[in-house]
C-alpha positions as CSV (number, residue, x, y, z in Angstrom):
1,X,0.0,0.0,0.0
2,X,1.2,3.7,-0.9
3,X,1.6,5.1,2.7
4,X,4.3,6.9,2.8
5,X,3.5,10.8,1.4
6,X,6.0,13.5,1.4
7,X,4.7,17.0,1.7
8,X,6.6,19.8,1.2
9,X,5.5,23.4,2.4
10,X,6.9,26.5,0.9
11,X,4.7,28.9,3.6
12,X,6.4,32.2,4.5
13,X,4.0,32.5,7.6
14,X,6.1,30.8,10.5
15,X,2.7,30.2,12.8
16,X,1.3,28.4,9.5
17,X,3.9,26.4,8.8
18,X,4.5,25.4,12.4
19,X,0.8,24.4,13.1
20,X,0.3,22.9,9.4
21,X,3.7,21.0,9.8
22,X,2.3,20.0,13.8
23,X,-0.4,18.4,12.1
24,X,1.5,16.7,9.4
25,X,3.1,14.5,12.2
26,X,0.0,13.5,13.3
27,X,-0.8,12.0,10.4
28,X,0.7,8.0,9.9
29,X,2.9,7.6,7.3
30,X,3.4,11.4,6.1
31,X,6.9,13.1,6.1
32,X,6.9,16.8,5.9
33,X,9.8,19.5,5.2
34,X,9.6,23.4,5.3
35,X,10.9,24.6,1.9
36,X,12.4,27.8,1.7
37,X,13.8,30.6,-0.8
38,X,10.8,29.5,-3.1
39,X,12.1,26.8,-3.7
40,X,9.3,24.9,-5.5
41,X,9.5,27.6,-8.1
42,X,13.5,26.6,-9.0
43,X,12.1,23.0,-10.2
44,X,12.6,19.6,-9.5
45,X,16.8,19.4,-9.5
46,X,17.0,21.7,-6.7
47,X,15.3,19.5,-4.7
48,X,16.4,16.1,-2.7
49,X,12.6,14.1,-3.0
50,X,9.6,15.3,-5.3
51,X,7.2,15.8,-3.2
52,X,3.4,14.3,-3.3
53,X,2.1,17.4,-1.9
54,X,3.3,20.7,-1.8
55,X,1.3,23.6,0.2
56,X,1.9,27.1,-0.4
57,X,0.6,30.2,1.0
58,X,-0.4,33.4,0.1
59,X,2.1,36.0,1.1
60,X,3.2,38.8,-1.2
61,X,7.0,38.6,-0.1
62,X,6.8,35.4,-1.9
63,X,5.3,36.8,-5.1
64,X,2.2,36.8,-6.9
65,X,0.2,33.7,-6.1
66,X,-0.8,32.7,-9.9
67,X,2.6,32.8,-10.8
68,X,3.8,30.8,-8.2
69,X,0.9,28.6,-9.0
70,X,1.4,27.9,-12.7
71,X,5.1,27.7,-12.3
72,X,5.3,25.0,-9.5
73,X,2.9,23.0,-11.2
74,X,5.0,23.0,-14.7
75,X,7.8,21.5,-12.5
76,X,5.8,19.1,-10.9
77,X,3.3,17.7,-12.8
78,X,2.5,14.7,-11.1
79,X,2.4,16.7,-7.4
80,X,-0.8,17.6,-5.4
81,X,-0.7,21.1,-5.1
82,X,-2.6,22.9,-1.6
83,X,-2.8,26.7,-1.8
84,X,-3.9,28.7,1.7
85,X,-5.4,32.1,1.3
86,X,-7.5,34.2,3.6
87,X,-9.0,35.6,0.3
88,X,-12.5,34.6,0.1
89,X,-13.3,35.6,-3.9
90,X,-15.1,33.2,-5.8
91,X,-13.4,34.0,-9.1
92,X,-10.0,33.9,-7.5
93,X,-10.3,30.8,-6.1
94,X,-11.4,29.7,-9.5
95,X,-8.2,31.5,-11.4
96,X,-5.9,29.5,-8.4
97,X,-7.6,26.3,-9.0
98,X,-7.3,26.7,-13.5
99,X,-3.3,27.9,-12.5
100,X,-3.3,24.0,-10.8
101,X,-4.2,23.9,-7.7
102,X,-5.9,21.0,-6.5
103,X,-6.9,22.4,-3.0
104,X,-7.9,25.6,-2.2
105,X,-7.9,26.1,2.0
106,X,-9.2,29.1,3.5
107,X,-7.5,30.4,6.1
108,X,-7.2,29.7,8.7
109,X,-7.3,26.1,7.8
110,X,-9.7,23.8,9.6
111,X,-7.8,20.5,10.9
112,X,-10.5,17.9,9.3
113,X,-10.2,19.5,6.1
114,X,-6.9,19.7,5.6
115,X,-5.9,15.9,6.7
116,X,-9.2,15.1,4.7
117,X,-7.6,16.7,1.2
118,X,-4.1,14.8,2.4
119,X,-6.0,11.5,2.6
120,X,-7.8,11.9,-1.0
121,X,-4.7,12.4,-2.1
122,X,-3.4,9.3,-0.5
123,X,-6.4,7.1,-2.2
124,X,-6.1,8.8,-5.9
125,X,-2.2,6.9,-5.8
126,X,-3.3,3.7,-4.1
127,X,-6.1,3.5,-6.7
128,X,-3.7,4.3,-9.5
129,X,-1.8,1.4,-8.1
130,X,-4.0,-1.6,-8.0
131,X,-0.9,-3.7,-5.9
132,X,-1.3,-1.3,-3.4
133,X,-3.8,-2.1,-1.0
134,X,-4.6,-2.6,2.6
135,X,-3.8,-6.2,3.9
136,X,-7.4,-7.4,5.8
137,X,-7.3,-10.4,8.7
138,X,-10.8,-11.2,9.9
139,X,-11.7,-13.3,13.2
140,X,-14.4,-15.4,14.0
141,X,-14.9,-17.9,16.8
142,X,-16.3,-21.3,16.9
143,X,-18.4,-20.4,20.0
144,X,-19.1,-17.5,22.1
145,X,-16.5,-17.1,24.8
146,X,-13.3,-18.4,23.2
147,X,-11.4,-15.2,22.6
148,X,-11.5,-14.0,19.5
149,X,-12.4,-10.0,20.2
150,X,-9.8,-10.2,22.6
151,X,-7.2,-11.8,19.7
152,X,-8.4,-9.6,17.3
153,X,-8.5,-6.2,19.3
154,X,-5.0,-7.0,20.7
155,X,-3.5,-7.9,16.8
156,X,-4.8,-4.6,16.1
157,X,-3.2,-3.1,18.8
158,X,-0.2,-4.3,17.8
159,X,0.2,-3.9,14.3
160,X,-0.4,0.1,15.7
161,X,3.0,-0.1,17.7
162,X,4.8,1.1,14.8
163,X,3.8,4.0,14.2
164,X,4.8,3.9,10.4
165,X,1.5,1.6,10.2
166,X,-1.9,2.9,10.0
167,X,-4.3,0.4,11.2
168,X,-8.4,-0.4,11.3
169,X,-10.4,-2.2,13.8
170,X,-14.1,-2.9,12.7
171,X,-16.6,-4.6,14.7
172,X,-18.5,-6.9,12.4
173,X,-19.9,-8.4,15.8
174,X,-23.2,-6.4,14.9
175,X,-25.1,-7.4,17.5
176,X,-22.8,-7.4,20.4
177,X,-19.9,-5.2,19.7
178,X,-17.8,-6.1,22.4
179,X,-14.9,-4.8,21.1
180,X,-15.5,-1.2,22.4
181,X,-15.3,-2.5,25.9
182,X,-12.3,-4.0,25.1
183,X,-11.2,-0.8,24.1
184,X,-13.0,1.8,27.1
185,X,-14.8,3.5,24.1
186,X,-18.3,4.6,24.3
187,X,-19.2,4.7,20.7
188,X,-20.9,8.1,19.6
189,X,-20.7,6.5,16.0
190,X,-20.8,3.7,14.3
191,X,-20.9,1.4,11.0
192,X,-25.0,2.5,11.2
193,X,-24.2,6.2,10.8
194,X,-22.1,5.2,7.3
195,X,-24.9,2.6,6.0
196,X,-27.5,5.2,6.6
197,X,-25.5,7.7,4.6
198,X,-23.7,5.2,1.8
199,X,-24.7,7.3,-0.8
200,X,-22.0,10.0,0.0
201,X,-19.2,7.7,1.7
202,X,-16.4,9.3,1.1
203,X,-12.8,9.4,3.4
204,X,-14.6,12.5,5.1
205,X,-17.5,10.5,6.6
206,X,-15.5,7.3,6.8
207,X,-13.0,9.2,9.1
208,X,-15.6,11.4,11.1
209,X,-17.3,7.7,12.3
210,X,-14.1,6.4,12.8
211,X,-12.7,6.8,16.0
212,X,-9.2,7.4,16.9
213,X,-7.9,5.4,19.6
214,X,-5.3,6.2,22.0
215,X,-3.3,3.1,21.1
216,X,-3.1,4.3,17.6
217,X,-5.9,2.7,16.0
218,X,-8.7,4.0,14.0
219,X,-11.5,1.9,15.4
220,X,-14.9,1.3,13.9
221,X,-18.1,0.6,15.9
222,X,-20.4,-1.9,15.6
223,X,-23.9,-0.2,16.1
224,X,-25.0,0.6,19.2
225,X,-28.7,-1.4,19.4
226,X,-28.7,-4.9,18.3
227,X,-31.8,-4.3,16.5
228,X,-29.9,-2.2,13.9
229,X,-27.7,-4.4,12.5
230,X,-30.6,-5.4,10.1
231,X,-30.1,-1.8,8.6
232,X,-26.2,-3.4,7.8
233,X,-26.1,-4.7,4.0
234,X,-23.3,-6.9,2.4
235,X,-23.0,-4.1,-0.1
236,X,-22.4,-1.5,2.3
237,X,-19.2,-3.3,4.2
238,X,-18.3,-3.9,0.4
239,X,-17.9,-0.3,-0.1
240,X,-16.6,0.1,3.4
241,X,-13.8,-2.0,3.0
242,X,-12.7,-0.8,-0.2
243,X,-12.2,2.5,1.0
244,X,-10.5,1.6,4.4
245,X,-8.4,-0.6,2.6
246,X,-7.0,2.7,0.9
247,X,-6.6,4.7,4.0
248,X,-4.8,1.9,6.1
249,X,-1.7,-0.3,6.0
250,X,-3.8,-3.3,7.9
251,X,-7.6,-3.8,8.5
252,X,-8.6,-6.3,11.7
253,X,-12.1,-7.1,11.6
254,X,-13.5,-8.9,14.3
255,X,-17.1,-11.2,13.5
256,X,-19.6,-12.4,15.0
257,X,-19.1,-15.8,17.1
258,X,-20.4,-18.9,14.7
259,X,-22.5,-17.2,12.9
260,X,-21.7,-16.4,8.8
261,X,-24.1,-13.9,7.2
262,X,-23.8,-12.2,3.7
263,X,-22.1,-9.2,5.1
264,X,-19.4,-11.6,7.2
265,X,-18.9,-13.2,3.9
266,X,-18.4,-10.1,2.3
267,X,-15.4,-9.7,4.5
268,X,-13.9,-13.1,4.4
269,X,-14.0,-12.5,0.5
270,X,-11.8,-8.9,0.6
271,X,-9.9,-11.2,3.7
272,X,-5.8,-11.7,3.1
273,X,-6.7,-14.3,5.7
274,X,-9.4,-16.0,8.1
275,X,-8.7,-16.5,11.4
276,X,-11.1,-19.2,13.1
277,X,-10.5,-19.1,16.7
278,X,-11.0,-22.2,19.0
279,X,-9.9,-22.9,22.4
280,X,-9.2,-26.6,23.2
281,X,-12.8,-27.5,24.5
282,X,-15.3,-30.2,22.4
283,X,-17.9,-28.1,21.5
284,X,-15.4,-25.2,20.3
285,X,-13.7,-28.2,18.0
286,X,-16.3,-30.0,16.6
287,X,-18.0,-26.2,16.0
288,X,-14.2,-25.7,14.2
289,X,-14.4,-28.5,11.5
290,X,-18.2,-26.8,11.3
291,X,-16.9,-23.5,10.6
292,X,-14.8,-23.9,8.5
293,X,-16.7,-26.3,5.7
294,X,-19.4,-23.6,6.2
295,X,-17.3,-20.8,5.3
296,X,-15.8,-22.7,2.2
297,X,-19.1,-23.5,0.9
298,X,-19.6,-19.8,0.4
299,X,-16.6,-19.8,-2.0
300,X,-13.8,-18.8,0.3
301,X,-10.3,-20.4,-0.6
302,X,-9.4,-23.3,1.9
303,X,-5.3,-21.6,1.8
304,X,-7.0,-18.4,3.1
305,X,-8.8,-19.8,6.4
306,X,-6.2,-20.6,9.3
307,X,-6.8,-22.1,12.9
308,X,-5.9,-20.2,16.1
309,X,-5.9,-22.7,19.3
310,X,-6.3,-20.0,22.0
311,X,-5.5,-21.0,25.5
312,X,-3.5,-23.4,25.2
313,X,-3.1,-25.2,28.4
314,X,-0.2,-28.4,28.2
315,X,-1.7,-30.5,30.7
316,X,-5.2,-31.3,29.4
317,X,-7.2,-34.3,28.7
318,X,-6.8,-33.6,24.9
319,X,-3.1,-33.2,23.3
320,X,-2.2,-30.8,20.9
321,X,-2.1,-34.0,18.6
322,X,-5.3,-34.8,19.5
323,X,-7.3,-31.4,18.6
324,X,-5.2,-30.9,15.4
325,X,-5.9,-34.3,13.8
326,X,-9.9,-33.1,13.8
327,X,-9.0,-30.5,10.9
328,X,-7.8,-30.5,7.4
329,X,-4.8,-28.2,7.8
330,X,-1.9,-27.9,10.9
331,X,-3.1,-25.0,13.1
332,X,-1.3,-21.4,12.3
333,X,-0.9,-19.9,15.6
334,X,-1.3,-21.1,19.3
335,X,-2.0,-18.4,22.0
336,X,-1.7,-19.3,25.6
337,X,-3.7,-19.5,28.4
338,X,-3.0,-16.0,30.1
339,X,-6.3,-16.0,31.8
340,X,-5.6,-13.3,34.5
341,X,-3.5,-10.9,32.4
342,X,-6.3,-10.7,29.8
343,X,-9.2,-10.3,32.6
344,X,-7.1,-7.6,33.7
345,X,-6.5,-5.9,30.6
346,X,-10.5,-6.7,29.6
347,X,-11.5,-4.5,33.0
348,X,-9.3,-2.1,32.6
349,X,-10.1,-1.5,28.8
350,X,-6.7,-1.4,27.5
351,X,-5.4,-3.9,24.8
352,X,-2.7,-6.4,26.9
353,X,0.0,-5.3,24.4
354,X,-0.7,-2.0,24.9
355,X,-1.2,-2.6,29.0
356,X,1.4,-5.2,29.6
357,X,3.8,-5.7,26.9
358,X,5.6,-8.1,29.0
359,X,2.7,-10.8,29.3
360,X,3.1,-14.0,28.2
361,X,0.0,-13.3,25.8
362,X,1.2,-9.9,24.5
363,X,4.9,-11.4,23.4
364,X,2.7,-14.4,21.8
365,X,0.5,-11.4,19.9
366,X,3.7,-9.7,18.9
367,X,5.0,-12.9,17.4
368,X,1.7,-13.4,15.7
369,X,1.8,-10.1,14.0
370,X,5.5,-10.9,12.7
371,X,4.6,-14.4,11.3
372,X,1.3,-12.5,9.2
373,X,4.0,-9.8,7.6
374,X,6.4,-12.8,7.3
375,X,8.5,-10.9,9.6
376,X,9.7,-14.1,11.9
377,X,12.9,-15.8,11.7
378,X,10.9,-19.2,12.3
379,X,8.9,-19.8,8.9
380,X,7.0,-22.2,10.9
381,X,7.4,-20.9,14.7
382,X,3.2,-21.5,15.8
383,X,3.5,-19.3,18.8
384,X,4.5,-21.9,22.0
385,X,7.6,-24.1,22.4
386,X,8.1,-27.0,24.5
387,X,10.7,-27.6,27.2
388,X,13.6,-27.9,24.8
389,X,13.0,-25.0,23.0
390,X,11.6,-26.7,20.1
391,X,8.4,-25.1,18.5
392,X,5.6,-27.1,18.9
């Protein structure tokens, strides 16, 4: 995915350029630089990167503004450019926008427009490049209670460590949304508020429902009333998903327990992978091998659906050997029983990573996350080793 956007700001106005450049950092996967001595105007050669975006105000020590316009644009083409002006004029906006601007930003310049024209930006080269999209990793459970949310919202959480990443979280758990808990988020949005406005979805509304979390997700609500989730179409998390696959480096959506509906399908179809979550119960098994030929009988690829044994324990009555010989394919990844750091973490509505980075189940996320950007050194390291070291 195209992340990484380097804007370049030839502003004469210090307190602009500080507070514009303030709220470049804030933005994942944006570099920003202060040019000065006009130097957009002296063309591509006198300068280290081409820029995506380059912002310029309008101050008359810098010259006149159409000028500046037409001449930075005949240097770089292929470059965004963002012009800042406090003059209000209809037709001079229009004679700045024919000179080749493609933003026009009254000043001063409101913080959700501005990051909102950097992000369109963003999409129009990830569109242009049809390799460049969003990696997506759905989890569902074979029964209520098995840990999935808690897998899902902590993979999140961790993909969101480095801060070069920008990262989703949807709740596709539509009628329990348990994920905000997990997160000590009161939703005053959700995935409703888009569906009920589809027609105009756009990176504006998509981020305005979004909600930025402090661990450095953008997290998306489930709705708030069970009742609504009938007003959720399979075309509408189409749509959803496309866009938010633009915007972010990794998407973690987190399903409903057992349960495969069009709009789940929809997402295991845009899915990079599946994640079906069992713990090492019966019932959670046998609902496993379920799962699984369900969700293949809708069309999805048996190489994209993967196992997660959560809470492993390496005394119980079944063996590892045991469970696994129930399914088709080995298991992926196995996450450990860390019952009381993940209660903890649960109450206290931070992600364990996030909380306790030392926990046995936080290492085992961050080792999950390095295996799914084939990051590990162990090609087929599943998350546990035995006594000797040896992976199991």
């Amino acid at each position: 995915m195209h992340t990484e956007l380097f804007v370049a700001l030839e502003i004469a106005a210090n307190d602009l350029a500080d507070d514009l450049l303030n709220l470049l950092g804030r933005i994942p996967g944006v570099k920003s630089q202060r040019w000065a001595g006009n130097l957009g105007e002296k063309g591509a050669l006198a300068v280290k990167t081409v820029p995506e975006i380059i912002v310029v105000d309008d101050n008359p020590s810098s010259g006149d503004l159409l000028t500046r316009v037409r001449t930075i644009k005949g240097h770089f083409p292929g470059t965004s450019l963002f012009v800042v002006s406090e003059i209000r004029d209809p037709q001079f906006i229009i004679d700045v926008m024919k000179a080749g601007a493609a933003e026009y930003l009254v000043a001063p310049v409101a913080e959700r427009i501005f990051i909102n024209a950097v992000e369109e930006v963003r999409v129009k080269l990830v569109s242009a490049d049809t390799s460049s999209k969003g990696k997506i990793y759905s989890f569902i459970s074979s029964k209520g209670g098995v840990g999935s949310t808690v897998l899902a919202v902590n993979t999140a959480a961790a993909f969101a460590v480095s801060k070069k990443n920008s990262v989703a979280l949807i709740d596709m758990s539509l009628q329990a949304g348990d994920a905000s808990v997990l997160l000590d988020i009161v939703p005053q949005t959700s995935l409703l508020d888009i569906c009920q406005n589809i027609h105009r979805l756009d990176i504006a509304l998509l981020r305005g429902v979004m909600i930025n979390h402090n661990s450095g997700l953008n997290f998306l609500a489930a709705p708030q009333n069970p009742e609504d989730s009938d007003d959720v179409h399979c075309e509408h998390i189409a749509s959803i998903l496309d866009l938010a696959r633009k915007l972010h480096d990794y998407i973690v959506v987190d399903c409903s327990s057992m349960h495969v509906s069009e709009c789940s399908v929809e997402v295991f179809r845009r899915s990079d992978k599946v994640f079906v979550v069992t713990d090492m119960s019966v019932p959670s098994i046998r609902n496993t091998v379920r799962l699984c030929k369900l969700i293949r009988k809708f069309g999805i690829a048996a190489d994209k659906i993967e196992i997660i044994l959560n809470r492993f324990i390496k005394d119980s009555v079944l063996s590892l050997g045991e469970i696994e010989k129930n399914f088709d394919k080995p298991l992926y990844w196995i996450a450990p029983n860390d019952f009381t750091d993940v209660v903890s973490s649960i109450n206290r509505g931070i992600p364990l990573v996030k909380l306790t980075p030392s926990a046995p189940f936080s290492k085992n996320i961050v080792d999950f996350v390095r295996k799914i950007e084939n990051l590990h050194d162990e090609l087929n390291f599943r998350g546990l080793r035995n006594m000797f070291g040896k992976s199991l």
